[in-house]
C-alpha positions as CSV (number, residue, x, y, z in Angstrom):
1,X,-145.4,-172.2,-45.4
2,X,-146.1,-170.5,-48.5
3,X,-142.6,-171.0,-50.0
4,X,-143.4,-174.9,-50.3
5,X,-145.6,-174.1,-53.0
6,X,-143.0,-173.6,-55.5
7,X,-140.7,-176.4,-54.1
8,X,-138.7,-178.8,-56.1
9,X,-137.9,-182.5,-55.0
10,X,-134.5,-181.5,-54.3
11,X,-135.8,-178.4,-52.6
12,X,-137.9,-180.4,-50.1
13,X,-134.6,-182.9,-49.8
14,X,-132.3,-179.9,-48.4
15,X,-135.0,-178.7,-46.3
16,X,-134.0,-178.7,-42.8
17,X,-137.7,-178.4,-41.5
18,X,-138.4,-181.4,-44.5
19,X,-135.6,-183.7,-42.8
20,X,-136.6,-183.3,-39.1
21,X,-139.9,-184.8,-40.5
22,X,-138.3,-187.3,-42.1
23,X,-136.0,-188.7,-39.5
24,X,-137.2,-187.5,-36.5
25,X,-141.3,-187.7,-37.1
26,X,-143.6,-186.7,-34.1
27,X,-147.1,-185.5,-34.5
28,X,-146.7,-181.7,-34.6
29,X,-144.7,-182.4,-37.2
30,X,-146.4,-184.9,-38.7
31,X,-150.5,-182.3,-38.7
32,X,-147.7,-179.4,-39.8
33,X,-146.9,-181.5,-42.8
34,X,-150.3,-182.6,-43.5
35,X,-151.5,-178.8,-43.5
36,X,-149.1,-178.2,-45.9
37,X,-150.4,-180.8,-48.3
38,X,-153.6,-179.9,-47.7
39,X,-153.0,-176.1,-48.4
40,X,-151.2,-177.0,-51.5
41,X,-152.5,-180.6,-52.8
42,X,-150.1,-180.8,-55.9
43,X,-146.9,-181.0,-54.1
44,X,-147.8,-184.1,-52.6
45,X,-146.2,-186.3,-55.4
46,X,-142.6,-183.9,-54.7
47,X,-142.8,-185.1,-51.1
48,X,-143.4,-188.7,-51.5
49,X,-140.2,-188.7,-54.2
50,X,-138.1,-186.1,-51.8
51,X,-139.0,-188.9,-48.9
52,X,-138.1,-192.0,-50.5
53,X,-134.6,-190.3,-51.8
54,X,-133.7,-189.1,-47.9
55,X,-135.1,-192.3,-46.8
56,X,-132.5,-194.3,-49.1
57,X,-129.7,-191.9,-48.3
58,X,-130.2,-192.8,-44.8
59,X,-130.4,-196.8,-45.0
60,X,-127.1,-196.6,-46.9
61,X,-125.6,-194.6,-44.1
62,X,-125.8,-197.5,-41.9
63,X,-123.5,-199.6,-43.6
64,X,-120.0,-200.2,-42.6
65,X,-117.3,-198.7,-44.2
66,X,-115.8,-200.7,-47.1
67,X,-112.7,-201.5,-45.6
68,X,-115.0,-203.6,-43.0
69,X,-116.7,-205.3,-45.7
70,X,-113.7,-206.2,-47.0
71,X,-112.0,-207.6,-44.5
72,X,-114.6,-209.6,-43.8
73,X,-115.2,-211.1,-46.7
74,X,-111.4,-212.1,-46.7
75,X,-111.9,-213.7,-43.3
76,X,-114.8,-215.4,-44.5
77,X,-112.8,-217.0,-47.8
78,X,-110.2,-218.3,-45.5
79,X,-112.5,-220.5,-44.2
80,X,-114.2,-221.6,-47.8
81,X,-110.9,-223.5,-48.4
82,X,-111.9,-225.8,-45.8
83,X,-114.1,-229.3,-46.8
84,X,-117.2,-228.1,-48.4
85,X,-119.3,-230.5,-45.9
86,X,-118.4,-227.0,-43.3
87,X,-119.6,-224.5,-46.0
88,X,-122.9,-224.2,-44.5
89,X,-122.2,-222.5,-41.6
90,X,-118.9,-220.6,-42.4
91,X,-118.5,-217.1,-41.1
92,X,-121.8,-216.0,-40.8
93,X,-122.5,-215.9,-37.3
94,X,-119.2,-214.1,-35.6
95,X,-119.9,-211.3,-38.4
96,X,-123.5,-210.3,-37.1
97,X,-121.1,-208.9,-34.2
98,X,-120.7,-205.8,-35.9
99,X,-122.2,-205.6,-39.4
100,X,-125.5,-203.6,-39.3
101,X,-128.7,-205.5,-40.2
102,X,-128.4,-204.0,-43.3
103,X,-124.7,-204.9,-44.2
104,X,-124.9,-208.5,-42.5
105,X,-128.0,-209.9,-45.1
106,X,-125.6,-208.4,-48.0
107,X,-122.7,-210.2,-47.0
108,X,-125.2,-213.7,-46.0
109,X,-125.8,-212.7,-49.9
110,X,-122.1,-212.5,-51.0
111,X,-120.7,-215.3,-48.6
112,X,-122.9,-217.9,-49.9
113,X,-122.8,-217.0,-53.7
114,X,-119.0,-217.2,-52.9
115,X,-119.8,-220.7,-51.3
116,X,-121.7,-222.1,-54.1
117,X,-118.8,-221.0,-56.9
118,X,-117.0,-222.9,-54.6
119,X,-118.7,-225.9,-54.4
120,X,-119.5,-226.2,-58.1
121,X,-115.7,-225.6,-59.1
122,X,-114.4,-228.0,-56.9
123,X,-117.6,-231.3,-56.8
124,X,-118.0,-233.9,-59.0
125,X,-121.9,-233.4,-58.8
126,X,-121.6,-229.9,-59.8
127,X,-124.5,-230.3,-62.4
128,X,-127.0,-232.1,-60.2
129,X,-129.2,-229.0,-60.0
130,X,-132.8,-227.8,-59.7
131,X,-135.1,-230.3,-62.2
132,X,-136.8,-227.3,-64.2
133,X,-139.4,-229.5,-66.2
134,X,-141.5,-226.0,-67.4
135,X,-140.4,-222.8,-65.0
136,X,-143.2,-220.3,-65.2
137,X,-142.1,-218.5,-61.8
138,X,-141.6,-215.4,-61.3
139,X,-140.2,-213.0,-58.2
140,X,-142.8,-211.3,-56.2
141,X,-143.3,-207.2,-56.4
142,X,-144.9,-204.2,-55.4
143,X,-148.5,-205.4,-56.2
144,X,-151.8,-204.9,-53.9
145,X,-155.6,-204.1,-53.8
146,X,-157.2,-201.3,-52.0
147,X,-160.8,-201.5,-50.8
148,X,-162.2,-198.1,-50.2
149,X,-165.2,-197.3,-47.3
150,X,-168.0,-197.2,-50.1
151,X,-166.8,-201.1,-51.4
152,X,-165.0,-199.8,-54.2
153,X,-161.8,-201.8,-55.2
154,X,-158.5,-199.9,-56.6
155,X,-155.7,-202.2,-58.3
156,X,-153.0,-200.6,-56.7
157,X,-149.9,-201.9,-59.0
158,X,-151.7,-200.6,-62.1
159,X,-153.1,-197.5,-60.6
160,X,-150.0,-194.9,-61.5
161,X,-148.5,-192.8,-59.1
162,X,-151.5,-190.3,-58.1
163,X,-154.2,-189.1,-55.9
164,X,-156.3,-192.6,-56.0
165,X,-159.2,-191.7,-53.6
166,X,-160.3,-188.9,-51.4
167,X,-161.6,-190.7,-48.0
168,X,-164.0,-187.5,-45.9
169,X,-160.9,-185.1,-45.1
170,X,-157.9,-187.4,-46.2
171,X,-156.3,-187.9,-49.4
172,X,-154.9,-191.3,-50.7
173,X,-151.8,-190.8,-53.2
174,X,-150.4,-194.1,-54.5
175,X,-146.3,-193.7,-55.3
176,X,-144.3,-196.5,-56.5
177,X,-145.5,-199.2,-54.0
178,X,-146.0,-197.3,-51.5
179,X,-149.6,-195.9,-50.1
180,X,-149.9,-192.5,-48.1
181,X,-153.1,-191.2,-46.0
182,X,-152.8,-187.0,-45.9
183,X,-155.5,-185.7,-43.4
184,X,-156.5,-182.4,-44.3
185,X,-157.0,-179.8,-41.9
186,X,-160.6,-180.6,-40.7
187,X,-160.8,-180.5,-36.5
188,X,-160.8,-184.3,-36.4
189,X,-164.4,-184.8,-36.1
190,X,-164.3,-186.8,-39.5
191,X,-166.9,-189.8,-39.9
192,X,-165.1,-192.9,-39.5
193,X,-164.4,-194.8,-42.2
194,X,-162.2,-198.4,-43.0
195,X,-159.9,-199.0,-45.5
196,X,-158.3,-202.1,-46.3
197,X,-155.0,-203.0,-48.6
198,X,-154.6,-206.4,-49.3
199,X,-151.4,-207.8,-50.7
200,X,-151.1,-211.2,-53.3
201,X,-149.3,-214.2,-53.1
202,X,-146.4,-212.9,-54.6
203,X,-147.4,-209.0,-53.6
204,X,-145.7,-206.8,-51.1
205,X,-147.1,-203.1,-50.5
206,X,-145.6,-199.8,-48.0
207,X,-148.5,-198.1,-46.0
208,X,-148.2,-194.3,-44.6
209,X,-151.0,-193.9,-41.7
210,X,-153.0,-190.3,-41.4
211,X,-151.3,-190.5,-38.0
212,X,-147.5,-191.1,-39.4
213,X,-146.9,-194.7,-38.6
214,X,-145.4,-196.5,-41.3
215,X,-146.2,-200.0,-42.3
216,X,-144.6,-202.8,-44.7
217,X,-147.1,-205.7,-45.6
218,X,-145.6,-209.0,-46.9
219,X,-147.2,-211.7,-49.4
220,X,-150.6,-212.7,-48.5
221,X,-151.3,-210.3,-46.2
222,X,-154.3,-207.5,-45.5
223,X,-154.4,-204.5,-43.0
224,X,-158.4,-202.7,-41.9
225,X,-157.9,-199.4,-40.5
226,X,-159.2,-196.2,-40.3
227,X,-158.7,-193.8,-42.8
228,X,-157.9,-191.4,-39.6
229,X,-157.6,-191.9,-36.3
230,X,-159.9,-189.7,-34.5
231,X,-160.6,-191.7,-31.1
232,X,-159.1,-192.5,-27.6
233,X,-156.4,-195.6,-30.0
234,X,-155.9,-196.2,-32.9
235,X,-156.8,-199.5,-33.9
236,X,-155.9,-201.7,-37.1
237,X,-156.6,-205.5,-37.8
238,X,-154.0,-207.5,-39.6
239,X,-153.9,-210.7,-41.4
240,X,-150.1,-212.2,-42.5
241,X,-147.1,-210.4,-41.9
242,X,-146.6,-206.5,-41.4
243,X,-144.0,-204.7,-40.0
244,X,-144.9,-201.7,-37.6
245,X,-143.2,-198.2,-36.9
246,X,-145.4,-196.6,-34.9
247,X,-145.7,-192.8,-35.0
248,X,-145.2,-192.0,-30.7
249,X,-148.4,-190.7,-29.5
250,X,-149.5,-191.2,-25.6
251,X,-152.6,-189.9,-25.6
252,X,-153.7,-192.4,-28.5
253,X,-152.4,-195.8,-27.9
254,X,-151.5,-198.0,-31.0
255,X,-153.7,-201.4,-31.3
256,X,-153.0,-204.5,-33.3
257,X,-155.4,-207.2,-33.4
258,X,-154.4,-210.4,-34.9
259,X,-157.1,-213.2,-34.8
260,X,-157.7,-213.6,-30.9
261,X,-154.4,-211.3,-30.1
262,X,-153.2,-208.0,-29.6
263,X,-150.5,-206.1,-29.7
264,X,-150.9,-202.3,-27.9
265,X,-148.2,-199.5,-28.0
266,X,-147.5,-196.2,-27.8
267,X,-145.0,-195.5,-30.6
268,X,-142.1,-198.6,-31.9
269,X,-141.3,-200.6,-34.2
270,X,-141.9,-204.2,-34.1
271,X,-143.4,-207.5,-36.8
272,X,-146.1,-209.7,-36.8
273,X,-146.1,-212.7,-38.7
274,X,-149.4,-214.5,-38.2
275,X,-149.9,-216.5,-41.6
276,X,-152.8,-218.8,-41.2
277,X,-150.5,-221.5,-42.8
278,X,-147.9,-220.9,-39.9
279,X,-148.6,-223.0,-36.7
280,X,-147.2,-220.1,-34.4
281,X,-148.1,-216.1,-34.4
282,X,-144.6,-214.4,-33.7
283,X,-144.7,-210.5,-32.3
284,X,-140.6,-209.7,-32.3
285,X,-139.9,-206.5,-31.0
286,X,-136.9,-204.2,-32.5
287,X,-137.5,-200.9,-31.1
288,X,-139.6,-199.5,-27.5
289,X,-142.0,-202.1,-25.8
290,X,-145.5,-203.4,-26.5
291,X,-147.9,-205.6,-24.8
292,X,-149.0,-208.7,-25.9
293,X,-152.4,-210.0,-25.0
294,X,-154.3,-213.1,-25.6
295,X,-157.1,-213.3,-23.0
296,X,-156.8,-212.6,-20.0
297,X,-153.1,-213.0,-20.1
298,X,-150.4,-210.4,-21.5
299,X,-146.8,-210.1,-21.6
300,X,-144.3,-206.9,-22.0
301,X,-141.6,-207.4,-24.8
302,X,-138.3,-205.3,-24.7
303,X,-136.0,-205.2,-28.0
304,X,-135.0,-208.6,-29.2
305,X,-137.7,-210.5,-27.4
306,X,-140.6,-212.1,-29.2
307,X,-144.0,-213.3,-27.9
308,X,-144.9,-216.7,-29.1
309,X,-148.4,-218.2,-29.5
310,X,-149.3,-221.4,-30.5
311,X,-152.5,-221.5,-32.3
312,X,-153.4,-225.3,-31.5
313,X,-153.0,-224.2,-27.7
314,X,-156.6,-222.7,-26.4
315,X,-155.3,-221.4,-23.4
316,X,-154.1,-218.2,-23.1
317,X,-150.4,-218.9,-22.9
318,X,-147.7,-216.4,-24.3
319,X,-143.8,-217.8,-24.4
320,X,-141.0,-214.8,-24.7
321,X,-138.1,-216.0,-26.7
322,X,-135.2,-214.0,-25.9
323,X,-132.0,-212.8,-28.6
324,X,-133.9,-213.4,-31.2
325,X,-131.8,-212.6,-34.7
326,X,-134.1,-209.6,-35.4
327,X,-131.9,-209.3,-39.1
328,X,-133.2,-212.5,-40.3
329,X,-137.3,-211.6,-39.2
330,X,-136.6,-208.0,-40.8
331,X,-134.7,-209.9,-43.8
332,X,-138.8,-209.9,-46.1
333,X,-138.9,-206.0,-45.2
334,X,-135.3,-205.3,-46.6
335,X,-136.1,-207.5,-49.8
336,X,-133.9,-210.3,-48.7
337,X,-134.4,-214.2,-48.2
338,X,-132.2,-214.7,-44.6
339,X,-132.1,-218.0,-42.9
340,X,-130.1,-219.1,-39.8
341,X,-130.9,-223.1,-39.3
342,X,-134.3,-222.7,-41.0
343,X,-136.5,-225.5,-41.4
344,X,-136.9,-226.4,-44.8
345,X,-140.9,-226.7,-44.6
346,X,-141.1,-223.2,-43.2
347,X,-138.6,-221.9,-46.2
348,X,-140.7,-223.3,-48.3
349,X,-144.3,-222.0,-47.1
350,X,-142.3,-218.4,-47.1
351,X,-141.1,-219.3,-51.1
352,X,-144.7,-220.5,-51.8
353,X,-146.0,-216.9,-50.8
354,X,-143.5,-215.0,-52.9
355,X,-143.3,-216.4,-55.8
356,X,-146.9,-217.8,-55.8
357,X,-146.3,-221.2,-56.7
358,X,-147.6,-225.0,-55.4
359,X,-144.9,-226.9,-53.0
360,X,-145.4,-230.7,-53.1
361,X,-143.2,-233.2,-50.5
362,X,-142.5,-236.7,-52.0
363,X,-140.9,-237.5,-48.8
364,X,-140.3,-236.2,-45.2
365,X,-137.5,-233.8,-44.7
366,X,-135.7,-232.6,-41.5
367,X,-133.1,-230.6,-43.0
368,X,-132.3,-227.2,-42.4
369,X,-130.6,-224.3,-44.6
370,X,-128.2,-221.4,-43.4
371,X,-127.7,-218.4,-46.5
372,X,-129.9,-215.9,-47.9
373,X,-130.5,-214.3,-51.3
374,X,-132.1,-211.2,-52.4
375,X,-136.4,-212.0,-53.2
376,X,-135.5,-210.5,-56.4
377,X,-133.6,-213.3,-57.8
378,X,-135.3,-216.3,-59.2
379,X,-137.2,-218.6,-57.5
380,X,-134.6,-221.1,-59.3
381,X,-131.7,-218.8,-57.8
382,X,-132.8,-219.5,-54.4
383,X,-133.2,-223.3,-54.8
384,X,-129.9,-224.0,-56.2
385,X,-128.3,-222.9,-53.2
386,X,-130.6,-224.8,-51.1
387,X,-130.0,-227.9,-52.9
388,X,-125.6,-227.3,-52.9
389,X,-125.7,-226.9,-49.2
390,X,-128.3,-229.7,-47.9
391,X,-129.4,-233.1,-49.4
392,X,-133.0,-231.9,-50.5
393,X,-133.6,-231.7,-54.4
394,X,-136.4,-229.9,-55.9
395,X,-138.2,-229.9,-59.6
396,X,-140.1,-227.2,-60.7
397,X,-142.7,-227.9,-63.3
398,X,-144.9,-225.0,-64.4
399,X,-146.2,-223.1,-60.9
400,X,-145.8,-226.5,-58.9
401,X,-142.3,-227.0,-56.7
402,X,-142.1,-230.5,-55.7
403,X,-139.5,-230.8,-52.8
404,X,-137.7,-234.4,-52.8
């Protein structure tokens, strides 16, 4: 163990023990790990920058290969010469087939830049666009608070990448939007003590556990949980939208509680979007099986199911939607707008959040949009291709978005 003392970033990347911990985390791996940091508390920063670069060598693995891409994106501009009335839905669909979650939100991306060129090259009304009266929007980012056991508050965006608190045995390092919880080597019997991160309207934040589990918190969103997990579950409260991979533990089942719900597993990967603005709370499992519980009732959910609740409903009732199009509820996480048939109200509620702004209706809608767009772009970006592919028009004036 000593050897890790004097390890670069690049020597923890070409680490073979480093990489089973990376790709392959279980919890002897995971206390081995935390040892280490504990033994030697100023590598922590190498790790968290050796992670993130094995961690973003292995999402880019997942793509297909270019000739794929390729050819689908010349499949796809066979069909952009027909009427631009059938742009909306052109080639989107069939392509989910075989493009990895990934891959398909880049070519959504692509396909419907591609669509819009398109349209404005070809329309009369090419320069009926977004009203901007005074644009003072900007994209969301990596931005959150921290509130520590003894009340204290850390500014997590403007804290630096560091050691930000010491919680009993467990030390909190802050790197580049992402949080990390390193339990030292005490025997477990810590005191118990709750943190909670809290993201912004226009905030999104990454959350390492003490137990491994990994975390991604959207816009608006907070998570309460212990600091470490020393009893018979672990248990964390969450308001908003997180997505969950769950280090696998039997002996210490995972618990989410979400206003009267919960979630339990033993180690997968699943969200929860449970915006108070949001008539429904949706569970939509990707990876294992969890049980979902409101009451006395409960449901299991395999991969691709979700569990529906309806808040206005104050019976216990849980509906299972099946085949759910898991790349378009992951599409926040991977820094991507992604909409199949979307309402335009719920778009909007999910632009209000990002980019922190006011949405105003001067009339009713029932439109829907199909495209996507990365959440990096601007907020004027994104509403431009709403606008060329349905019949709603928006102004933006300041941080107010009125929808006509």
């Amino acid at each position: 163990m000593e050897q890790y003392k004097h390890f670069s970033e690049e020597d923890f990347v070409n680490d073979p023990r480093f990489q089973e911990w990376i790709f392959r985390p279980d919890k002897e791996n995971q206390d081995w790990w935390q040892h280490v940091v504990a033994a030697y508390p100023d590598i922590a920063i190498k790790i968290e920058g050796a992670r993130k670069i094995l961690l973003s060598i292995s999402f880019k693995e997942e793509f297909p290969s270019s000739e794929k891409v390729e050819q689908a994106l010349a499949d796809v501009l066979l069909k952009i010469n027909e009427p631009v009335q059938h742009a909306k839905v052109v080639g989107i669909r069939p392509i989910y087939k075989w493009l990895s979650a990934a891959a398909s939100l880049l070519l959504i991306i692509s396909v419907t830049y591609l669509l819009i060129n398109r349209k404005n090259e070809n329309s009369d009304t090419a320069g009926q666009v977004t009203k901007i009266v005074k644009d003072q929007i900007v994209p969301g980012g990596d931005k959150a608070v921290l509130t520590l056991a003894d009340g204290t508050v850390v500014v997590l965006d403007s804290a630096g990448n560091k050691t930000v608190a010491n919680q009993g045995d467990v030390t909190v390092i802050n790197i580049d939007g992402k949080l990390s919880y390193m339990e030292g080597t005490a025997d477990g019997n810590n005191e118990l003590l709750y943190n909670t991160i809290s993201t912004p309207k226009g905030g999104q934040y990454q959350l390492l556990l003490a137990d491994g589990s990994k975390i991604w918190l959207n816009a608006a969103s907070s998570l309460r949980f212990p600091t470490a997990f020393n009893g018979h579950t672990r248990e964390v409260e969450l308001t908003g939208e997180g997505y969950f991979e769950v280090a696998h533990n039997p002996k210490q089942p995972f618990h989410v509680k979400v206003n009267d719900m919960e979630v339990a597993v033993l180690g997968t990967h699943f969200n929860i979007n449970s915006y108070s603005d949001e008539p429904l709370i949706k569970t939509t499992l990707t990876e294992g099986k969890v049980q979902v519980t409101k009451g006395t009732n409960h449901v299991f959910l395999n991969p691709g199911q979700q569990a529906v609740v309806t808040k206005a409903n104050r019976s216990d009732q849980i509906q299972i939607q099946y085949n759910i199009d898991v790349e378009e509820i992951l599409a926040w996480k991977n820094g991507i707008f992604s909409y199949n048939n979307r309402d335009i109200k719920e778009i909007m509620r999910q632009v209000a959040r990002w980019y922190d702004v006011e949405v105003a209706y001067e009339a009713d809608l029932n439109e829907t949009f199909t495209g996507g767009l990365p959440r990096s772009k601007s907020i004027t970006d994104l509403l431009k291709i709403i606008e060329a592919t349905t019949k709603v028009k928006f102004e933006i004036n300041g941080k107010k978005v009125t929808v006509k």
